[in-house]
KEKE-3310 file (N, C-alpha, C; in steps of 0.2 Angstrom, whole numbers, plus 5000, padded with zeros to 4 digits):
npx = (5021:5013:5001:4995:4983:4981:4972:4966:4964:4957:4958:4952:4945:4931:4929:4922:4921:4913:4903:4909:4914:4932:4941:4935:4935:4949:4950:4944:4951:4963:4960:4957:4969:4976:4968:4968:4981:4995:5007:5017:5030:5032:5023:5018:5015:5006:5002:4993:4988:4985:4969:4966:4979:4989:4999:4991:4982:4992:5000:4988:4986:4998:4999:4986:4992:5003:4999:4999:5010:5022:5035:5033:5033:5033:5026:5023:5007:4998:4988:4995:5006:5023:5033:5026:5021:5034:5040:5032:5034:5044:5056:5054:5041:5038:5041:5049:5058:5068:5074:5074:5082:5078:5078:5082:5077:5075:5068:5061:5055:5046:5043:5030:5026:5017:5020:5006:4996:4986:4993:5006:5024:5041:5055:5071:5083:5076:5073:5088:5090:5082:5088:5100:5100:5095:5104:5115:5111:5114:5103:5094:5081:5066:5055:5046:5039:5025:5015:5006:4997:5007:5005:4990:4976:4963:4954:4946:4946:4954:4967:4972:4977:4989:5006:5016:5027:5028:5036:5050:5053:5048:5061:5070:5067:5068:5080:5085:5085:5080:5070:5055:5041:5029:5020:5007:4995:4980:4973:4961:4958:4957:4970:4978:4992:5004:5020:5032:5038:5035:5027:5011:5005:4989:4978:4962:4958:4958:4947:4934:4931:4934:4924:4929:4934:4928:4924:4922:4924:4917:4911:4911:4902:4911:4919:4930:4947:4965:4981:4991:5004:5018:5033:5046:5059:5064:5059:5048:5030:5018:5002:4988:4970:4961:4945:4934:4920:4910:4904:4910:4900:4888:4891:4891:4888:4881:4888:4898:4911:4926)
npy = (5047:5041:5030:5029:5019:5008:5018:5017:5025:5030:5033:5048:5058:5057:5043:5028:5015:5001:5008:5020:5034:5035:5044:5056:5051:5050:5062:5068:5059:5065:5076:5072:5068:5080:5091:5081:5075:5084:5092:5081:5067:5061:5052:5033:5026:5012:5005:5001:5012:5014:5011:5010:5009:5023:5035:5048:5044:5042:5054:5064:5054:5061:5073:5073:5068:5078:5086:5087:5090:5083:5072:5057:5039:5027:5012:4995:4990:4975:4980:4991:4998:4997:5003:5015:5020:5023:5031:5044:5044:5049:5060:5078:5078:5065:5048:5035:5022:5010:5009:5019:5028:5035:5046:5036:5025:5012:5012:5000:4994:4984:4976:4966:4961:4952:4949:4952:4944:4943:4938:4937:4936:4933:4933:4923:4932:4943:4941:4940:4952:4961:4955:4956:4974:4975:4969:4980:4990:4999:5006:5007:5000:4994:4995:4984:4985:4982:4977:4967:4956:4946:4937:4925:4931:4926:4928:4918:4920:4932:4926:4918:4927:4929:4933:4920:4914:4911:4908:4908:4921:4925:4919:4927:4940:4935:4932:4945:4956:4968:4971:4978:4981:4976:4980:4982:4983:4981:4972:4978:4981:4984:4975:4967:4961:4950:4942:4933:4945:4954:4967:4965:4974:4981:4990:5000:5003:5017:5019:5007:4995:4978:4965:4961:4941:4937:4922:4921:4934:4950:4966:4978:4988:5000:5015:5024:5023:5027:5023:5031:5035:5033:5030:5026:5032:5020:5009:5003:5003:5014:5015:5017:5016:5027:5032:5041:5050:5049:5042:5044:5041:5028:5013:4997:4987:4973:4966:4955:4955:4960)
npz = (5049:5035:5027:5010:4998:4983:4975:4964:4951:4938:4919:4916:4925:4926:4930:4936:4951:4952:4955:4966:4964:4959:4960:4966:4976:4982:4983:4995:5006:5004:5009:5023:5028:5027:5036:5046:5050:5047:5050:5043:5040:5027:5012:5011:4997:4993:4981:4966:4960:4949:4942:4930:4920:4913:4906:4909:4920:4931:4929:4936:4949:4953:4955:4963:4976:4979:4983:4997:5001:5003:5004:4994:4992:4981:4976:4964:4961:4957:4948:4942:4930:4929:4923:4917:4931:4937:4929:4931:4944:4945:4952:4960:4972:4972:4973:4967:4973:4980:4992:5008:5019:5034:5048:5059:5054:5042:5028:5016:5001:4992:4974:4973:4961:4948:4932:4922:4929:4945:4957:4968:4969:4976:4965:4966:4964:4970:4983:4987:4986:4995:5008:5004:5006:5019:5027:5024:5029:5042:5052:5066:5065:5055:5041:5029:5014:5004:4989:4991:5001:5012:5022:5026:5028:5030:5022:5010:4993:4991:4998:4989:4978:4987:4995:4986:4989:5005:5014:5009:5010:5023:5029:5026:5031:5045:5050:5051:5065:5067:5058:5060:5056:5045:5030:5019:5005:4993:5001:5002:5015:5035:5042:5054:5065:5071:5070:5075:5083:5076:5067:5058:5045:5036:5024:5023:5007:4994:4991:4986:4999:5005:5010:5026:5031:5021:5007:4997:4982:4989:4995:5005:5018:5021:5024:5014:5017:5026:5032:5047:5054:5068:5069:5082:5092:5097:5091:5092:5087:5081:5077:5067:5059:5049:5045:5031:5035:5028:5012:4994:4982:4978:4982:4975:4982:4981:4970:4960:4958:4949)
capx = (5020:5004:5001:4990:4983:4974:4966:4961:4961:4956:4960:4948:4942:4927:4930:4920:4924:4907:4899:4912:4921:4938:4947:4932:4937:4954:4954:4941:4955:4969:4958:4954:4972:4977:4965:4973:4988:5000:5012:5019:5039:5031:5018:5018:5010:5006:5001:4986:4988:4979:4967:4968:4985:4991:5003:4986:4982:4999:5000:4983:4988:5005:4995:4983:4995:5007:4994:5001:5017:5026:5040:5027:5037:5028:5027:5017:5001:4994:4983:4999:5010:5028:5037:5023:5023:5042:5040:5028:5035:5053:5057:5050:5039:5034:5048:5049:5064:5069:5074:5074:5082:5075:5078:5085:5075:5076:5060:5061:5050:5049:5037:5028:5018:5019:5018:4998:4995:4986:4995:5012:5029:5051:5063:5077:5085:5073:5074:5093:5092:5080:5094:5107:5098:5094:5113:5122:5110:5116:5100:5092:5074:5068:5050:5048:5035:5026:5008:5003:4997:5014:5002:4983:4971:4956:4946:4947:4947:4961:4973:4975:4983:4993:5012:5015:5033:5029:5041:5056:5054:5050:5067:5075:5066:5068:5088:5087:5079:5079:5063:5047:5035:5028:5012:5003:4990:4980:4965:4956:4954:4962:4972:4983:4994:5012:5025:5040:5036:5037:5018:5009:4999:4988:4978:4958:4960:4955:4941:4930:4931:4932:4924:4933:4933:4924:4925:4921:4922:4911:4910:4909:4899:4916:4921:4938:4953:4973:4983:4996:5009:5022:5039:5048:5068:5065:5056:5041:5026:5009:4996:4980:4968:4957:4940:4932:4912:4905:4907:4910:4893:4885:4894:4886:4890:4881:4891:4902:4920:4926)
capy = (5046:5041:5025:5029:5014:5008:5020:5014:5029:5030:5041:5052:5059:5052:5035:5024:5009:4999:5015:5024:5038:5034:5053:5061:5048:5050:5069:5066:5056:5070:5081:5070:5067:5087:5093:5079:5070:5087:5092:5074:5066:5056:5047:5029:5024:5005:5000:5002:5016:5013:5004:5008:5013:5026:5039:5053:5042:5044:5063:5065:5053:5062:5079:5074:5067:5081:5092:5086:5093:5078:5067:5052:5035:5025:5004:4996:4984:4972:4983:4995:4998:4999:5007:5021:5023:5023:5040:5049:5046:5048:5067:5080:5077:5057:5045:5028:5019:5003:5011:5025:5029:5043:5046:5029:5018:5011:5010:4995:4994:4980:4975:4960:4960:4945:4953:4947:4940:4947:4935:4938:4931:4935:4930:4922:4937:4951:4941:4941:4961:4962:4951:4964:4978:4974:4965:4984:4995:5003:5007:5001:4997:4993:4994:4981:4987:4979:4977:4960:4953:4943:4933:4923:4936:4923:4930:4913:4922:4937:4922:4916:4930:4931:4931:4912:4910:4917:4906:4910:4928:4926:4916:4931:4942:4934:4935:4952:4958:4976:4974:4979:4980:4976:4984:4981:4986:4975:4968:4983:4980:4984:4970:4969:4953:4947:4936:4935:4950:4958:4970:4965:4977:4981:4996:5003:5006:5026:5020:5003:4989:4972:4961:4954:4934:4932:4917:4924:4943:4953:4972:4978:4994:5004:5021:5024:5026:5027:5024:5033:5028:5036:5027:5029:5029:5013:5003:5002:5008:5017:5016:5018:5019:5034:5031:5044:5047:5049:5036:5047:5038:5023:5006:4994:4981:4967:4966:4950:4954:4969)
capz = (5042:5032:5022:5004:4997:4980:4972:4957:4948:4929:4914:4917:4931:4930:4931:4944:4951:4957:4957:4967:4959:4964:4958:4972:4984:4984:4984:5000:5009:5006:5013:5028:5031:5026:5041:5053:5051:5044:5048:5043:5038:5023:5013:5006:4992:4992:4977:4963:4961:4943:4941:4920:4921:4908:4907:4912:4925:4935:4932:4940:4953:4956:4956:4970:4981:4977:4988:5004:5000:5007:4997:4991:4989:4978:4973:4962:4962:4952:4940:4939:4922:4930:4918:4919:4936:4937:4924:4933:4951:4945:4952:4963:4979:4970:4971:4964:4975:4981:5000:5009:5026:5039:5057:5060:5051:5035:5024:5011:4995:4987:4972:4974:4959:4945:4925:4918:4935:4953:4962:4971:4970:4975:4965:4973:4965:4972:4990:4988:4985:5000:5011:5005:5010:5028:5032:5023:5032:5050:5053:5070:5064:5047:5039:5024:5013:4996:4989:4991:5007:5013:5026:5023:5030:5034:5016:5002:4987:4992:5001:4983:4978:4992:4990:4985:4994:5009:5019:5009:5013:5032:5031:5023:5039:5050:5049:5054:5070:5066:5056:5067:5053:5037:5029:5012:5004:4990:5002:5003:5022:5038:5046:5060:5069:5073:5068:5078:5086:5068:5066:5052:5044:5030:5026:5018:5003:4997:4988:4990:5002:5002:5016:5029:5031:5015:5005:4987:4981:4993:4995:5014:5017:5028:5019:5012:5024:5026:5038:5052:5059:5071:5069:5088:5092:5102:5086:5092:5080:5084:5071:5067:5053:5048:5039:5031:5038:5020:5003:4989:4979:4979:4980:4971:4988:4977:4966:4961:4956:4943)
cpx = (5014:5007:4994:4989:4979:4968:4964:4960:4959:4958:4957:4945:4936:4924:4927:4921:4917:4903:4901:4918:4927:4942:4941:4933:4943:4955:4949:4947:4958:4967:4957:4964:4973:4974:4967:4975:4993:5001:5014:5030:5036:5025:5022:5014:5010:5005:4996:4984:4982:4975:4965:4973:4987:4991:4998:4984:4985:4999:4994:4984:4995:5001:4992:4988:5000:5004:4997:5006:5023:5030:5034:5035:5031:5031:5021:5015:5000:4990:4990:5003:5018:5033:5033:5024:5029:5042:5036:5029:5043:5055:5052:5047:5039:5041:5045:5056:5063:5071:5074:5077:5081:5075:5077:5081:5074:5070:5061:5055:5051:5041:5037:5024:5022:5015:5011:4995:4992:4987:5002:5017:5036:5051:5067:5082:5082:5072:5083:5095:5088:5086:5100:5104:5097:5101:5117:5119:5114:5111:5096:5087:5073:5061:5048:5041:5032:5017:5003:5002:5003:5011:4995:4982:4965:4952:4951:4950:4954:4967:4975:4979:4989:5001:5013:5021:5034:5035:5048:5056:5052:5057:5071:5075:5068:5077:5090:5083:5078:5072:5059:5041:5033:5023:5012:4997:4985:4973:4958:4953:4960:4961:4978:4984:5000:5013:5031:5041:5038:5028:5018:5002:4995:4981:4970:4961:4956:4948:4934:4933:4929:4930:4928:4929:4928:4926:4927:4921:4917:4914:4909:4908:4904:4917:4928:4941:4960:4974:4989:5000:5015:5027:5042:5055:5067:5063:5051:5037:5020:5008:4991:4976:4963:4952:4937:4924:4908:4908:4906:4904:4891:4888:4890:4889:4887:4884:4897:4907:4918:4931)
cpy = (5043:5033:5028:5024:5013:5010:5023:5022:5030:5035:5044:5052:5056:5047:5033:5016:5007:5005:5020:5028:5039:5042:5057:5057:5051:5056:5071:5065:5061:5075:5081:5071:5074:5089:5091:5077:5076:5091:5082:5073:5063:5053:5041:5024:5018:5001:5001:5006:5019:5010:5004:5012:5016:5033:5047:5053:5044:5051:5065:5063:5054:5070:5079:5074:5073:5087:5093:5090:5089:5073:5061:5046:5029:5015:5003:4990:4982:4976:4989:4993:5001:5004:5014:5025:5026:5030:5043:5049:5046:5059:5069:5079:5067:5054:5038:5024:5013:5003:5016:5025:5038:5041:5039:5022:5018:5010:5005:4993:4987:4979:4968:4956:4953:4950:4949:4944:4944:4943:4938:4933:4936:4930:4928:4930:4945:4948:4942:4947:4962:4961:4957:4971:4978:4972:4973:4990:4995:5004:5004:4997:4996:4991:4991:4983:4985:4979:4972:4958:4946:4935:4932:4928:4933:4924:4924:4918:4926:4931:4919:4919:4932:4929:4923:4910:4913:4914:4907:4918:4929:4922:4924:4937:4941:4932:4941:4955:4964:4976:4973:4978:4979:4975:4986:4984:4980:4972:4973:4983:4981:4976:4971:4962:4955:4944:4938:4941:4956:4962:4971:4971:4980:4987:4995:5005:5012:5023:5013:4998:4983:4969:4955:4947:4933:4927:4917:4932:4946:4961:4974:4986:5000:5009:5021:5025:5026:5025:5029:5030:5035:5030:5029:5025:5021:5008:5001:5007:5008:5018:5016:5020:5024:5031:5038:5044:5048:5042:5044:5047:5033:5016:5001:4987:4973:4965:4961:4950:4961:4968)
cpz = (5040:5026:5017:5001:4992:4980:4968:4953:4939:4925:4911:4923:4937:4931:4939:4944:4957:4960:4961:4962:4963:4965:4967:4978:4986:4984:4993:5004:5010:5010:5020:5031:5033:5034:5048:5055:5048:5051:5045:5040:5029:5021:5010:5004:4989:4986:4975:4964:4958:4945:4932:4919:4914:4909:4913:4918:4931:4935:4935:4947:4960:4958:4962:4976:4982:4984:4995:5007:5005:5003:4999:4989:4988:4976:4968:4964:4955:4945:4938:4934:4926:4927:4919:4925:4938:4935:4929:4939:4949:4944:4954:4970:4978:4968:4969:4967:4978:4992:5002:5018:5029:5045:5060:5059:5043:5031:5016:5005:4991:4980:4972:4966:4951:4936:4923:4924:4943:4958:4964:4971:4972:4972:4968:4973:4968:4982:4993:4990:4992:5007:5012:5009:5017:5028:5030:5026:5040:5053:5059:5069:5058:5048:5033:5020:5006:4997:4990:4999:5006:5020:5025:5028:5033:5027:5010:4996:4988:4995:4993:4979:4982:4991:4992:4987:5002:5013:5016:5009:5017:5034:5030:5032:5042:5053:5052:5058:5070:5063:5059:5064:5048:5035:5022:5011:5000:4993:5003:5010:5027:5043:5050:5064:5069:5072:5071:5081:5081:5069:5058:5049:5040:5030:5021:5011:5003:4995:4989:4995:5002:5009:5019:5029:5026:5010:4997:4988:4983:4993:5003:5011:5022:5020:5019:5018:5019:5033:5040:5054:5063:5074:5075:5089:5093:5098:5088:5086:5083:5078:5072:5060:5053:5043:5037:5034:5032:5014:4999:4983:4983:4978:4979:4978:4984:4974:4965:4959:4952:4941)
residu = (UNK:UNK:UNK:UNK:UNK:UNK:UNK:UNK:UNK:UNK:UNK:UNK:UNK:UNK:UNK:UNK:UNK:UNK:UNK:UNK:UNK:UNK:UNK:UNK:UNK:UNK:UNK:UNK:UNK:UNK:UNK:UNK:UNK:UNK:UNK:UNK:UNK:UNK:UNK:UNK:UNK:UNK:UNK:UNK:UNK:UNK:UNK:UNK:UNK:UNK:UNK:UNK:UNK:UNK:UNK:UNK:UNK:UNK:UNK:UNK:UNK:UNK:UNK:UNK:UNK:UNK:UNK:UNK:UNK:UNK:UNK:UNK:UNK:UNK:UNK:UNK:UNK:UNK:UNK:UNK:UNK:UNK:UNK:UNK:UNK:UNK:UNK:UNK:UNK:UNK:UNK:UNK:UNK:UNK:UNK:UNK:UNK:UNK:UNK:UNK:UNK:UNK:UNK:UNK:UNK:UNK:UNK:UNK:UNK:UNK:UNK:UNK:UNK:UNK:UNK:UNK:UNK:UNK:UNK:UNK:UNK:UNK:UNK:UNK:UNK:UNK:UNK:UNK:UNK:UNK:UNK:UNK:UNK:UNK:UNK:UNK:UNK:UNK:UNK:UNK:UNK:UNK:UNK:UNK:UNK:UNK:UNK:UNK:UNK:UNK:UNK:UNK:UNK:UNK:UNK:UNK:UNK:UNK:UNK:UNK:UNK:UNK:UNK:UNK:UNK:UNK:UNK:UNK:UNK:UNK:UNK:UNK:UNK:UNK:UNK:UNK:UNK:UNK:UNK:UNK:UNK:UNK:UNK:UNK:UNK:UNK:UNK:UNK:UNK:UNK:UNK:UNK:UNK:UNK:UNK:UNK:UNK:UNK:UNK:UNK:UNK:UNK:UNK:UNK:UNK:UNK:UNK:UNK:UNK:UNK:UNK:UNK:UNK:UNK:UNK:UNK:UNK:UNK:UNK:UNK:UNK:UNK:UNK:UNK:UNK:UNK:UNK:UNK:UNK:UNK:UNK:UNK:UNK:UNK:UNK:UNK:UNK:UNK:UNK:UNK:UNK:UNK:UNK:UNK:UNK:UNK:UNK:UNK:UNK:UNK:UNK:UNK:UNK:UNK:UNK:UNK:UNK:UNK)
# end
């Protein structure tokens, strides 16, 4: 399976974001993956999707991904329009669900995102729905999946959006030892660790990146990616992330927020 992740795309094609054009990044990427990650079971599409969410937006962004010809289950992010996205991933290869089980693991979606806000929160009633889900599946393994980074990552600025109750939802995980992993999008950067022998893991975005361990809004000069994953009977996970060798433009790396 394939992780896709923020990528910001505008309503219009040729919408740049810091001087990359997101729509030629992201059609770069399908192409990267296309050539070496298909055949595949699945993508899943992390979050920010938009980044000027509108109805043009989503069918554009449901059109690229559509290429793979792979069922697409989608969340949203912080610059995302829910209710949009919901319409434009509801039917076809592009889904909009709350779970998903295949080949004995359960894939869990949650949105993390907070209305008018780029920070992160559950509800007791969206940790209560998580709780349900994991104790009525059967399923031996279980991947919990949402936009927000759910653990501080080391960069000041991005830990502040970070979800704000992390410990009542590693209480809820940690309830159920079936889950092995749980993979965000959100920092524009890949990270990787454990908790409880849980893999944490979070993913390039398609388009700019954001510098690890920074303090304030920085730009890192890495090229778009996604990631891999090979989910195996026994609950273990092999991943990997895929950069592209080109940037699509010029990224404005100086640059102090957006």
């Amino acid at each position: 399976m394939l992780q896709i992740t923020d990528t910001h795309l505008f309503e219009t094609p040729d919408g740049c974001l810091l001087g990359l054009n997101t729509e030629q990044s992201l059609k770069a990427v399908i192409d990267d993956v296309s050539a070496k990650h298909l055949p595949a079971d699945l993508v899943l599409a992390t979050g920010d999707l938009a980044h000027m969410p509108a109805a043009s937006t989503y069918k554009r962004v449901t059109s690229h991904l559509a290429r793979l010809g792979l069922p697409v289950y989608c969340l949203p992010g912080n610059h995302d329009e829910s209710t949009l996205l919901n319409s434009a991933f509801n039917g076809g290869l592009c889904r909009f669900e709350s779970q998903l089980h295949h080949n004995g693991w359960q894939f869990i979606f949650l949105d993390s995102t907070i209305p008018g806000s780029e920070g992160a929160h559950f509800s007791a009633e969206r940790l209560q729905q998580l709780d349900r889900m994991l104790a009525d599946s059967d399923a031996p393994h279980a991947l919990v999946c949402l936009h927000h980074n759910p653990v501080n990552i080391g960069s000041r600025w991005l830990d502040t959006m970070a979800l704000d109750n992390q410990d009542e939802f590693f209480a809820v995980i940690d309830r159920h030892t079936q889950v092995r992993g749980i993979m965000w999008g959100h920092v524009h950067q890949e990270f990787t660790g454990t908790r409880n022998g849980v893999q944490l893991m979070s993913t390039p975005s398609t388009c700019i990146q954001f510098m690890p361990g920074s303090n304030e809004f920085a730009l890192d000069s890495s090229a778009p990616g996604y990631r891999w994953l090979l989910l195996h009977e026994d609950g273990t996970i092999e991943t990997g992330v895929e950069r592209l060798d080109w940037i699509p433009g010029m990224v404005d790396v100086s640059a102090s927020g957006y």
